[in-house]
Residue, then its C-alpha position, 0 to 999 in steps of 0.5 A: x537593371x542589374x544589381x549587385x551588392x557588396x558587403x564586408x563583415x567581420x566574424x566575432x565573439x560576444x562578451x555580453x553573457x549577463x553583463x550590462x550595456x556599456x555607453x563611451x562618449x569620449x573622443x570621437x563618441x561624441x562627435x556626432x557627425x564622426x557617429x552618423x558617417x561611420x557608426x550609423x551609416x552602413x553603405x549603399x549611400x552617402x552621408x553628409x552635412x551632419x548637423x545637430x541639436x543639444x548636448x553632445x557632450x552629455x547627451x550621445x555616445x556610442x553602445x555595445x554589448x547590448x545583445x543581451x539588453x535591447x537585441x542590438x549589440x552596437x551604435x549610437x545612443x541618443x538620451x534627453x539625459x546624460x547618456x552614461x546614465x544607460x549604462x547603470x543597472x535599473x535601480x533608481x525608480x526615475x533618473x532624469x538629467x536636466x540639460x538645461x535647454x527648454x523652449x524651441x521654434x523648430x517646427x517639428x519639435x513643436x508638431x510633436x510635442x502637441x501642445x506641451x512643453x518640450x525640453x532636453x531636446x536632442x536632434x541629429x540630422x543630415x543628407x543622404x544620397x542613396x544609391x538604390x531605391x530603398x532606405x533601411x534603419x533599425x533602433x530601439x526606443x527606450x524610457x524611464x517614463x514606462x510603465x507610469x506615464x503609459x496614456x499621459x499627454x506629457x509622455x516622452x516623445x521622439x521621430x525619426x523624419x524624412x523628407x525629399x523625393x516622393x515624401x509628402x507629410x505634414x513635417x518641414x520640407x514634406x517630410x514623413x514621420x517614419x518611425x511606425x508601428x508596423x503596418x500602421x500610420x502610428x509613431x512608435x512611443x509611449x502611448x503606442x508601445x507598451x504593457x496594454x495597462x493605463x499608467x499612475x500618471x496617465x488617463x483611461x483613453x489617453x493612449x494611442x493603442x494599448x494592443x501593440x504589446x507584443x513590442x515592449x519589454x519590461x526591463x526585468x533583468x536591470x541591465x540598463x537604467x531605462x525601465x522598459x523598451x521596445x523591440x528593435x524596430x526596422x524602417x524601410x522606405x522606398x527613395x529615388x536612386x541617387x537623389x538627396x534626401x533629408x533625415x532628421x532624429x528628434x527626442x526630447x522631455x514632453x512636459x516639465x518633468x525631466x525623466x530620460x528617454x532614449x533611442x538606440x541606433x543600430x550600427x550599420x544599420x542605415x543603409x540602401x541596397x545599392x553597391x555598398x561598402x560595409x568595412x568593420x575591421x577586425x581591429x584598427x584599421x583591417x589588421x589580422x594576425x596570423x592564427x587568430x580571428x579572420x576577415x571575412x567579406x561577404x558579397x550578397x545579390x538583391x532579391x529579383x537579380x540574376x546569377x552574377x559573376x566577379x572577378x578579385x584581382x588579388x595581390x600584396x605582399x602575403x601570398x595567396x594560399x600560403x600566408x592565408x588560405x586560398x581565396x578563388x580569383x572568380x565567385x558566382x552569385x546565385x540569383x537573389x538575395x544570397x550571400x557568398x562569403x570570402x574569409x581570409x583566414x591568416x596562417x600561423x608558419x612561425x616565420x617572422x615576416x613583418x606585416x604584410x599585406x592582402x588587396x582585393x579588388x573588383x567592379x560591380x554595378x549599382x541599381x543606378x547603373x553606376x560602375x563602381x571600383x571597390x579595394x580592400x586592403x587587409x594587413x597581417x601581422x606576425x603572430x604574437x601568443x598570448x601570455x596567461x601567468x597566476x593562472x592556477x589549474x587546480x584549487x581546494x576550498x571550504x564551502x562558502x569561500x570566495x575565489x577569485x577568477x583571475x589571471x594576468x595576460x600579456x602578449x597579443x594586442x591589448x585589451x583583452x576579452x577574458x571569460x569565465x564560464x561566459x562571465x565577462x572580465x577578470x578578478x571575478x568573485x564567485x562562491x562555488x556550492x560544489x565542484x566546479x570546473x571553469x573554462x577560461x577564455x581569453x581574447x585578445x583585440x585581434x581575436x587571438x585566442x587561449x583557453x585553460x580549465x580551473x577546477x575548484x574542488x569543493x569541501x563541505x563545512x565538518x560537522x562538529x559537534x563534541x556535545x554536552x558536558x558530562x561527568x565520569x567516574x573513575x575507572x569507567x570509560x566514555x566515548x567522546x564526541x555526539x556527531x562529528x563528521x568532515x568528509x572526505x580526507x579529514x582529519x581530527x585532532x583532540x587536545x589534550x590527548x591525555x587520558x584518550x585511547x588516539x587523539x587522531x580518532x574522530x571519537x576517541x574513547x578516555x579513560x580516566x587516570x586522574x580527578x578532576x575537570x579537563x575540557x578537551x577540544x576537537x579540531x576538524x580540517x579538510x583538504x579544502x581549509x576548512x577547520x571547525x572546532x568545539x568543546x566538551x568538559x568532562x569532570x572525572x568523580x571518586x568512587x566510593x570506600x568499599x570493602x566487602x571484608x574477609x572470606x566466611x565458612x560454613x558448615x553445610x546446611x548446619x551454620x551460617x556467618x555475618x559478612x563484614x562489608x563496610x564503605x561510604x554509601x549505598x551498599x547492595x550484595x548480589x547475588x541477594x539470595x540465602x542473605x538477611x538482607x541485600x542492601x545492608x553491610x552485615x547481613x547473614x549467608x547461609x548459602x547451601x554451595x560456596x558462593x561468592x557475593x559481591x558488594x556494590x557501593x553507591x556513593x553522593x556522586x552517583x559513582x558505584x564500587x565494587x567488591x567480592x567475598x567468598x563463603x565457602x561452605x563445607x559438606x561433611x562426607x561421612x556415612x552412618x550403617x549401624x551393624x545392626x537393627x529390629x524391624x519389630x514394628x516398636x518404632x526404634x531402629x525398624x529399618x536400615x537406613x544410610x544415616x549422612x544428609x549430604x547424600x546426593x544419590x545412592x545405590x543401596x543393596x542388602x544380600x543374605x549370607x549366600x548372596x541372594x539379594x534382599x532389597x536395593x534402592x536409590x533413594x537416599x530416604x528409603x530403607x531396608x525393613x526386613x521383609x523380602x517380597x512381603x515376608x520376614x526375612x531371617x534373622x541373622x547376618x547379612x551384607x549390604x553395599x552402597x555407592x555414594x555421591x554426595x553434594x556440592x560435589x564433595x565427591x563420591x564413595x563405595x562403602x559395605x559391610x555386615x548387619x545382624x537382623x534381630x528381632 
């Protein structure tokens, strides 16, 4: 028998980066008959005869954005709590709902409690006819209970049951606990799925297995209330084509305790592999918009089926590849289980042409043998942008501060999907360590897309520090500030900025012109608003009285004269040399050149004064020949000397009267003592001559004349 399957999908964009599961049970959410025939069942069957047994006011609802948490984005969430209570983050160490019902005669409740108490039971049953020769579903199961009460005998407990052609178990109507572990006989639950470690509340022993822990997940991320859960588990069983069949989903408290327990069905996921029809619109009933998110169909053939050919008949009011893109009238199959997709992507023209239709239809023949008609229709709307306003492109702000991630959108069809950097909603608080550009990406029900980039320019918080009080003296100069630094495009402003080279400077240098305590402030701004300030005190001291008194003379080598310095405080002259003493205020100089000394006063408050005094000594220059001398050994005038202390350097010469020289020398100390080459020279007249140079640079002199040698 030929099979061929038909299943109809529609691409996506997932809004679950890092966000909770979200539960709604209100209007038909609640409606458990309206979730088992159109969220739960997903084609290739029948469903009918929906009954059920609890609270669906409190206990069932629908889940999305659940990729993230459990691994199934969207269906049915059954609770023996209130439902909403999944959605909340994992912070409570037990949450429990107390439903209120307690005692039942259902057999089945009964088998699997075990002998316990069962309570808050929830029950969701109904007949399926399918129309191939396989059933298939997919769920979680999750609980409060993990990981306490792992190994307890009043550990929560839940089943999935069917019964009818080929079924032979122990529950009503024959039926057969499907939910296993797989490979094996075991139900899935507490005590079969978990960490491998006996709980608080539980016994050595008490478990069905500890090894299946490669299907548990602790909830370590906090995304639902729950505290752990297991793998998305898959049931598939073989069935009789197009014969009825039972199914019924059973959970409840085990015990008198009342933590919740949950199971969570994934949508569509009830299905046989018989023709099935599986349409999840893009919104509201098939309706695209022109240049926002397609439609897409995709027609699959079974594993052991032969290449199949199908032909669309393809009509409506848009035309086919002018107001969508093209779509063929004859696909081929590949034998065996493969997928062929058919997208009907919506083209923007800016015409304005109402809403206009796409109708597709064909046969196919199921596993029963059935011919079966399929039509679609898919609606496409004139394209309505979306309007994104107090959408800034640009801000600067301080390290540290909050932005808000934010943007008012209007236009397409409400509501909207907003993202930033894959962060869920709008007006998002974040704080930004550095520079940081957001992509925002904004969706509207349609799948219409726009996107813009928001750059937050960090600045890093200046540095300031003006550091400690200090005092200064007048006269001197000090620089402000011990480490101030704000980065790129800072500015500084001192206040006052009297007695300060630049108040825009980040360490200005003062300069003290009045007495007296200022405290100045520094204020440091940077591009992104920060703006730090501090504080220093500086207290400007008097210096000292001095006077170092009036310039002295003095007579080279011959005199000295008492400086008069006089003043309040400490006194010390320097250079201290040729004084009588250097830290007194009158001391005696007798420098050999002119000096100038300079007094130094340190008064009480440690500040220092300065003043200055010339002694200027004088160099006599004159020169003493006598006009004439005895060397006869008597001891008195023996030889011929220039008598003048000052002298520096000379050149002494002595000549006979016929110009012979006599004697010479350069040695100021040495004289003429009438010998030539060791004997006695003559007496009588002879010349000399003799250039001077005297100290102290008192200048030089070229004197001669005549001096008789007498004997």
């Amino acid at each position: 028998m030929k099979f061929i399957a038909l299943l109809v999908l529609v691409m996506g964009y997932s809004f679950a980066v890092g966000q909770n599961i979200a539960v709604n049970n209100a209007g038909v959410n609640s409606n458990p008959v309206y979730l088992a025939q159109n969220v739960l069942s997903g084609g290739g069957m029948n469903v009918y005869n929906v009954t059920y047994s609890g609270s669906n006011a409190q206990q069932i609802g629908y889940y999305s954005s659940g990729t993230g948490v459990i691994g199934s984005n969207t269906g049915i969430a059954i609770s023996t709590g209130n439902v909403l209570n999944i959605a909340n983050s994992n912070f409570a160490t037990n949450t429990g709902t107390n439903i209120g019902t307690t005692g039942t005669t259902d057999p089945d409740v009964l088998q699997l409690a075990n002998g316990q108490t069962a309570k808050d039971w929830f029950i969701l049953e109904f007949d399926f006819v399918p129309k191939g020769n396989q059933v298939n579903m997919q769920y979680v199961f999750a609980s409060e209970e993990y990981n306490e009460y792992v190994c307890s005998n009043v550990a929560d407990v839940f089943g999935i049951i069917i019964s009818g052609p080929g079924f032979s178990g122990s529950f009503s109507g024959g039926g057969k606990q499907v939910s296993l572990i797989p490979s094996t006989t075991n139900p899935v639950g507490i005590n079969s799925v978990n960490n491998g470690l006996t709980g608080s509340m539980g016994t050595p022993g008490g478990c069905i297995s500890t090894t299946n822990t490669a299907y548990y997940n602790d909830n370590v991320d906090s995304l639902m209330e729950f505290d752990g859960y297991t793998d998305v588990m898959s049931i598939s069983e073989t069935v009789e084509c197009e014969q009825q069949y039972h199914m019924r989903i059973i959970i409840f408290d085990c015990g008198t305790k009342q933590y919740d327990s949950g199971i969570f069905l994934t949508e569509k996921s009830l299905t046989s592999n018989g023709s099935a029809t599986y349409d999840n619109p893009v919104y509201n009933d098939s309706i695209i918009v022109e240049g926002c998110k397609p439609y897409e169909f995709v027609i699959y053939n079974v594993d052991g089926f032969t290449s199949q050919t199908i032909n669309l008949s393809i009509s409506g009011s848009a035309q086919n590849g002018i107001d969508y893109t093209p779509i063929a009238n004859t696909i081929t199959l590949p034998a065996g289980d493969n997928f062929y997709g058919i997208v009907i992507t919506p083209v923007a023209d800016g015409v304005t042409e109402g809403t206009e239709t796409v109708v597709i239809a064909f046969d196919m023949i199921n596993l029963c043998g059935d011919t079966s008609h399929f039509e679609f229709t898919i609606y496409i709307q004139d394209e309505n942008p979306l309007v994104v306003t107090s959408f800034p492109t640009s801000i600067s702000i301080c390290s540290g501060t909050p932005v808000n991630l934010f943007a008012n959108v209007s236009g397409g069809i409400a509501p909207y999907h907003m993202e930033w950097n894959g962060m869920l909603g709008n007006n998002l608080w974040v704080v930004p360590t550095e520079t940081t550009t957001y992509t925002a990406a904004f969706y509207d029900q349609a799948g219409c897309p726009w996107y813009n980039n928001f750059t937050v320019t960090v600045y890093p918080v200046p540095i300031v520090n003006a550091g400690g009080d200090f005092s200064i003296c007048m006269g001197q100069q000090q620089t402000l500030g011990l480490y101030i630094d704000g980065g790129p495009g800072a500015t500084y402003t001192w206040t006052p900025a009297f007695q300060l080279n630049s108040a825009s400077f980040a360490y200005p240098t003062i300069s003290p012109l009045a007495l007296g305590a200022q405290t100045y402030t520094v204020t440091v701004s940077n591009p992104g608003g920060c703006s730090v300030s501090d504080a220093v005190t500086v207290t400007v001291l008097a210096l000292p009285t001095i006077n170092a008194g009036p310039d002295q003379n003095i007579v080279y080598l011959q005199t000295s004269e008492e400086l008069q310095g006089s003043g309040s405080g400490t006194p010390w002259w320097t250079p201290n040399f040729n004084l009588s003493c250097e830290n007194c205020f009158t001391p005696d100089a007798s420098p050999t050149q002119t000096t100038t000394y300079t007094l130094t006063i340190t008064g009480t408050n440690g500040c220092t004064a300065t003043d200055q005094v010339d002694v200027i000594v004088e160099t006599p220059t004159d020169v003493f020949v006598p006009s004439a001398f005895s060397p006869n050994g008597d001891g008195n005038n023996d030889v011929l000397f220039l008598r003048c202390y000052t002298i520096a350097s000379v050149k002494f010469k002595v000549y006979d009267m016929w110009g012979q020289p006599m004697f010479e020398t350069s040695n100021a100390e040495v004289g003429w003592d009438g010998t030539v080459n060791g004997n006695l020279a003559g007496i009588g007249l002879y010349t000399w001559t003799a250039d001077v140079t005297f100290v102290n640079n008192a200048g030089s002199v070229s004197l001669g004349g005549e001096v008789n040698l007498v004997r």
